[in-house]
N, C-alpha and C positions, 0 to 999 in steps of 0.2 A: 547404923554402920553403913560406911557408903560402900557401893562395892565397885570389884576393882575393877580399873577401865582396860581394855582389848590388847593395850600393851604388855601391861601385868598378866594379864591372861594367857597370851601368847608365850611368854615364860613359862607359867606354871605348864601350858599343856607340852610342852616341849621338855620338863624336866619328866613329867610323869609318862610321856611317850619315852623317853628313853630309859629311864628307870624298867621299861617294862621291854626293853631288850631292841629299841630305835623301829618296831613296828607293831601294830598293835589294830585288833577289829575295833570298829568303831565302838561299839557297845562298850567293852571291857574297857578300853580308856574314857569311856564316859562316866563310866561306873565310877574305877579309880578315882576318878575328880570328884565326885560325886555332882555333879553340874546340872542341870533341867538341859532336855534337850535343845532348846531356844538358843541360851549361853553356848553349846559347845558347837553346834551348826555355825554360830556366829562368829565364831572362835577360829574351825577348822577352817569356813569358806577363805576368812582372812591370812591363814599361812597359805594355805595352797595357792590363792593369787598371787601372792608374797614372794612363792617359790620354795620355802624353806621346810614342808611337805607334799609329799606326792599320796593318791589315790589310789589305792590296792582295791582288790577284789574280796569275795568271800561275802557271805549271806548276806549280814548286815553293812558291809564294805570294810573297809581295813584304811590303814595311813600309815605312811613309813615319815623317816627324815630323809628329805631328798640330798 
């Protein structure tokens, strides 16, 4: 099964960051996805360049939708 490229990715982490109220600690939206760290680092660096998330605080860090 191939898996999905950064585009499709970017979607799903954006339906499940909102799903879970448009802010979310990193952990618990990792979780959600069920992702390997690798994937969702590579995921989140590419929206936040992007613009279309911002970098919140809190222990393990957070992300909202900008």
């Amino acid at each position: 099964m191939a898996r999905p490229d950064i585009k499709q990715d970017s979607k799903t982490f954006i339906t499940a960051l909102r799903k879970l109220g448009a802010s979310s600690g990193n952990g618990s939206l990792r979780g959600a996805l069920g992702w390997s760290e690798s994937r969702y680092w590579k995921v989140h660096e590419a929206l936040v360049e992007a613009g279309r998330v911002v970098k919140g605080r809190g222990r393990g860090g957070s992300v909202a939708i900008a």
